[in-house]
N, C-alpha and C positions, 0 to 999 in steps of 0.2 A: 577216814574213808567217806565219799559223798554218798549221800540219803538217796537211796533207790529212786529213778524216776521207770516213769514207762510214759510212750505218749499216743496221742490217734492222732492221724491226719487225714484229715477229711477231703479228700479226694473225687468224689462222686457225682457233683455240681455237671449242671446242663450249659452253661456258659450262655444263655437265651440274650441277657442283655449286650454282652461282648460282640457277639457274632462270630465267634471264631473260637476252637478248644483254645481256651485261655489259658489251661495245665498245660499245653504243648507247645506255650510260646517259646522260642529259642530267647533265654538271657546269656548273653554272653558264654554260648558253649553249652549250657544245660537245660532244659526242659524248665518250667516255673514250676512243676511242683517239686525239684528235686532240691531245689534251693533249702526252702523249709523242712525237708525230711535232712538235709544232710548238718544243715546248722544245730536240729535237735536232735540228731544219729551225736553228734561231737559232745554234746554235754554233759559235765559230770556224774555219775551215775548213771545214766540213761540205760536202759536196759532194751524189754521189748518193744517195737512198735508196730502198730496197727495202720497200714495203709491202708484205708477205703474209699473204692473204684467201684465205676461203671462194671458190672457183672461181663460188659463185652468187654469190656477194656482189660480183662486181668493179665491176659500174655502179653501185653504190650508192655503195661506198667511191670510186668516181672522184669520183662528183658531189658528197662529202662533201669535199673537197676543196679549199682556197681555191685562187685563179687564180694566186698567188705561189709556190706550192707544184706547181700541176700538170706543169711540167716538169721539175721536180727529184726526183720519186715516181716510182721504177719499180711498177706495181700485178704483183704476182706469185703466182699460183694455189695455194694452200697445197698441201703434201702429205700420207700417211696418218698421220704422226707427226710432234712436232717435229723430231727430224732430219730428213726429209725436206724440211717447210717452210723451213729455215734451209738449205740445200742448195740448196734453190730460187732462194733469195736470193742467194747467194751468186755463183751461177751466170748471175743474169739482174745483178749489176753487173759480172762479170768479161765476160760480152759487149757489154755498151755501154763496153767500154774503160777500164776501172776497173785502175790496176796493181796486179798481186797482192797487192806488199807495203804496200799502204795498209791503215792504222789501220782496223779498222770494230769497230762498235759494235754488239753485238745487244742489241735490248730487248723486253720482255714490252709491249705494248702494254694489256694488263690494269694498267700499272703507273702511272696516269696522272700519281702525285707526284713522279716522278723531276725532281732540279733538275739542271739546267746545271752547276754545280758540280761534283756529284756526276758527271755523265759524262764530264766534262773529265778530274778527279780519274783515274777508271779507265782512260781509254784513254793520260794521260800514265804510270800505273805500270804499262801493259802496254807500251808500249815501253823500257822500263827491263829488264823481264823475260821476255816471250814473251806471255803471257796474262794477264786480272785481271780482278778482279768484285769487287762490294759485297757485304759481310757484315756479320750483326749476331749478337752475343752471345747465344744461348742463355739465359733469365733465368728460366724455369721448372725445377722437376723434370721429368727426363723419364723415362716410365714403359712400360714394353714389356707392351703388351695383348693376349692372346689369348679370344676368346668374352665379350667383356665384363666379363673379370676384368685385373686388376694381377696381371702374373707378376714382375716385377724392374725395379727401378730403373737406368736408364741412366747410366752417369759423364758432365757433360756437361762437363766441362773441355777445354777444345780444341774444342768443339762451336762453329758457325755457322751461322746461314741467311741463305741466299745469296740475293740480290737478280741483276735486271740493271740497266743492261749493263751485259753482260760484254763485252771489249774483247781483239782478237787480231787480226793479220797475216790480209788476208783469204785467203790460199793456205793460211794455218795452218789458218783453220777448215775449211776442205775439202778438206785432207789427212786434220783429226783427225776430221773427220764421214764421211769415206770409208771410215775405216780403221773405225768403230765398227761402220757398216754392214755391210763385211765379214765381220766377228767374230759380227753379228747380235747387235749391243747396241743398246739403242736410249736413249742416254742422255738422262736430264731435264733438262740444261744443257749449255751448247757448251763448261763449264769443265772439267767432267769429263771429254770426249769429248778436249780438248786434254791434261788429266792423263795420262790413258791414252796418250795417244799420243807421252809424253815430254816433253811442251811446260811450263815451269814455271809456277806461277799463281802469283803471289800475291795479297793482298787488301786491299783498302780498307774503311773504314770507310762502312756502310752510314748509311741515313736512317729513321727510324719512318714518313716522309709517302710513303716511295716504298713502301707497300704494296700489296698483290697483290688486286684484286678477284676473289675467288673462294666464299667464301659471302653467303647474305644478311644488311646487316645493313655488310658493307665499304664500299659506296657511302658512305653515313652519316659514317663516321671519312675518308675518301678525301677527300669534300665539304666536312670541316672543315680538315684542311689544307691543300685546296685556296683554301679562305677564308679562310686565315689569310695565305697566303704574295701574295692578291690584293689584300688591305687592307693589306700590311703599305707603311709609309709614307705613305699617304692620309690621314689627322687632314692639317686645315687648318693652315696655318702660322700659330702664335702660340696654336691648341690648347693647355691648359693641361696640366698631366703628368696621367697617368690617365685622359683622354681617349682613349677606344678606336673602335672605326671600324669596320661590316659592311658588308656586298654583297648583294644582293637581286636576282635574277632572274624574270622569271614571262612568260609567253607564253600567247595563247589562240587559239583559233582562228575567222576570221569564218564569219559563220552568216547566212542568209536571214531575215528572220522576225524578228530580235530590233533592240530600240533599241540603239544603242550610248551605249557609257558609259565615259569616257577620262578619267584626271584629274582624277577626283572632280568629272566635268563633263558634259550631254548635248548631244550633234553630230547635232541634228538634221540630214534631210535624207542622212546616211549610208546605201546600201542596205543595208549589213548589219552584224549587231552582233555583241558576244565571244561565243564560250560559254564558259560558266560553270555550276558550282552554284551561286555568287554571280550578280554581276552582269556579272563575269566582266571587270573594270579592272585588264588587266595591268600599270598602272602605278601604280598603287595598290598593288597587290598586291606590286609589287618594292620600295616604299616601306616593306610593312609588313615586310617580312622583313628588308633591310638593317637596319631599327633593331631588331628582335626578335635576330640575328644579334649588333648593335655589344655590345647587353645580357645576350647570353648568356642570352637568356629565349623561347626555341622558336626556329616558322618560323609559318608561316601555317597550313599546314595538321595541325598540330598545336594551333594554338590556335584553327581552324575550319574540324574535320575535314570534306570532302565528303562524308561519310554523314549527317551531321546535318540533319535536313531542317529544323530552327531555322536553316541559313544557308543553306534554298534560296532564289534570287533575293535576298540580302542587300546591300546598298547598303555598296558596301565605301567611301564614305566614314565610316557609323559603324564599320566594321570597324578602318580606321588609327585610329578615336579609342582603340577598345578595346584595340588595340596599344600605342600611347601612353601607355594609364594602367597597362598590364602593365609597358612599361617603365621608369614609373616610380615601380610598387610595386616594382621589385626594386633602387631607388638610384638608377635614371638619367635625364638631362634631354636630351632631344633637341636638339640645336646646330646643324646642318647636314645638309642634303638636295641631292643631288647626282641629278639623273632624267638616264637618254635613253632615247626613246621610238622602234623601229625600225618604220617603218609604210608601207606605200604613200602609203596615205589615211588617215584626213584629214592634211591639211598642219595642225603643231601648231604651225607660227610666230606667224601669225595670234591664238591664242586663248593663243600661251603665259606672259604676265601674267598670267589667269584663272588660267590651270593654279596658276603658282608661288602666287598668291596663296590658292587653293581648297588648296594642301596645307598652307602656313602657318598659316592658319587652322587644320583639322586636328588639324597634329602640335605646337603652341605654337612652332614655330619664326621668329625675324625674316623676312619676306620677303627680305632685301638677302641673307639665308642659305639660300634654296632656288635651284637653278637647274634648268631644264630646257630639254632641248636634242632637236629631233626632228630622225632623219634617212633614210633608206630604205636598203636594199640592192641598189639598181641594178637591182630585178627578179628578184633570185637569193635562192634559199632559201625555208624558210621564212616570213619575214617579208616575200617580195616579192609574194606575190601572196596565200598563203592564213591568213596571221595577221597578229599583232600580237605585238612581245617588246618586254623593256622592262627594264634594268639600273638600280640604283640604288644608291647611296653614302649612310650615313647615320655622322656623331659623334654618339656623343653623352658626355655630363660627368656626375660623380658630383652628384647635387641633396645 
């Protein structure tokens, strides 16, 4: 049987240097915090956890929420600083009966690449030792600036940045979080707050994909690892070597007034259609990106920016063509297409031979090598009632 964990995620952050709620970036399909709540929702043992949010945010972050998850989340009202918020945490598992001395885990919820691995890793060498957390090597000079000058260079031997989670006895963290408050320190990790308070740390070896979204520009590098680690083992089996393999996402929203347009296909008779600066075929649109992604040659909206009024109302079946011959000016031959299509309406079962055969066509790909598959969300979310989203898997081979 695995050793009880329980964990907090620290959710509460003002995003001030991002510009933008950084918890509500769209990766690939799900919100950034939900990344790191569901990779440590999955891991052995894991028991209760502690969401803590913005006090306004708590029906939002509820309803963000899958149904498998909602009783296993305590939602917990941030406080004025992170100790406070992690205090908070702490506090609302040790009253739903959580024993002191179980493992917990605190994580930055800004951190969305954190793997299972890596959490496991920390919280088995904090029961080894007292406390732990992920670190990585220092690989820059570092330079101590005042007024926009270089005064002196930093020794960075022994230097680390420290990642979470960080992993410690939950009575330890709110001993060692008590004791900071006291002293009227208000430390920037529960590792230090535990140093201070006599507790031993040591450290594990951190990951480059569990980075911190905090300026603009992180989402980008976030969303590639996070693509990496979603494709990784997807090539079809009997894929030749060097066959590589992306992910494509795209959602739009339905609208009164417009035709729809699904699958490089049109559904008459539909009351309403995508928006778009195209024509607004989320499933098309997730087609061109996984194969732009497998090729390492943009996304969509880089190779047909929405300011360009050249792709207002563009028929994104020439669009995947244009995709197609990018991808195979930079070496690559499209192999396999993998679509699902999340929709109330239309029902895609019906028409989805057209479908597969209207992308094949397309992208040069075999028919017998596209598949698409439509299915609804029960009514929930966005795709239940007020869009259309649409995921898709593309190999492709060295031409």
């Amino acid at each position: 049987m695995a050793t009880p964990l329980v964990a907090i995620v620290v959710a509460a952050g003002r995003s001030l240097r991002m510009g933008t709620d950084k918890l509500w970036i769209d990766l690939w399909g799900r919100p950034a915090w939900r990344w790191s709540v569901d990779t440590l929702a999955a891991l052995p043992g894991m028991g209760l956890m502690a969401l803590v949010v913005p006090e306004e945010g708590m029906t939002r972050f509820r309803d963000g929420l899958p149904d498998g998850l909602s009783d296993r989340c305590l939602l917990v009202a941030g406080g004025e600083e992170r100790p406070h918020s992690v205090l908070a945490g702490v506090t609302a598992l040790l009253e739903a009966g959580v024993a002191p001395d179980t493992m917990t885990l605190v994580h930055d919820a800004a951190r969305p690449g954190v793997s299972a691995e890596l959490a496991l890793a920390t919280a088995v060498a904090a029961r080894g030792a007292g406390a732990a957390l992920p670190a990585l090597p220092v690989p820059d000079t570092l330079w101590r600036v005042a007024d926009g000058r270089g005064v002196a260079v930093v020794e960075r031997t022994g230097l680390a940045g420290a990642q979470t989670p960080q992993a410690a006895p939950l009575e330890l963290l709110r001993d060692g979080i008590l004791a900071a408050l006291a002293r009227d320190e208000r430390p920037t990790d529960e590792a230090a707050a535990l140093l201070a308070h006599g507790v031993a740390v040591v450290t594990v070896a951190g990951e480059l994909a569990n980075r911190k979204l905090t300026d603009p520009g992180d989402d980008d590098l976030v969303r590639d690892a996070l693509r990496s680690r979603l494709t990784a083992g997807l090539a079809p089996e009997g894929a030749p070597a060097g066959a590589r393999t992306g992910i494509g996402f795209d959602a739009h929203r339905l609208v009164d007034g417009r035709p729809l347009r699904l699958g490089g296909l049109d559904w008459p008779g539909e009351p309403r259609g995508l928006e778009g600066h195209s024509d607004g075929d989320a499933a098309l649109h997730a087609v061109i990106d996984a194969l732009l992604g497998a090729a390492h040659a943009g996304d969509v909206g880089s190779l047909f920016p929405p300011d360009e009024e050249r792709w207002r109302g563009a028929d994104s079946a020439d669009l995947l063509a244009r995709a197609v011959a990018r991808v195979r000016e930079a070496g690559w031959v499209p192999s396999s297409i993998d679509l699902v299509v999340v929709a109330a309406r239309p029902a895609l079962a019906p028409r989805r031979e057209e479908v597969e055969a209207r992308i094949a066509q397309l992208s040069g790909v075999a028919e017998d090598a596209v598949s698409v598959r439509g299915t609804t969300s029960d009514g929930l979310g966005f795709a239940g009632a007020e869009g259309i989203a649409a995921w898709a898997v593309a190999t492709v081979e060295r031409g």
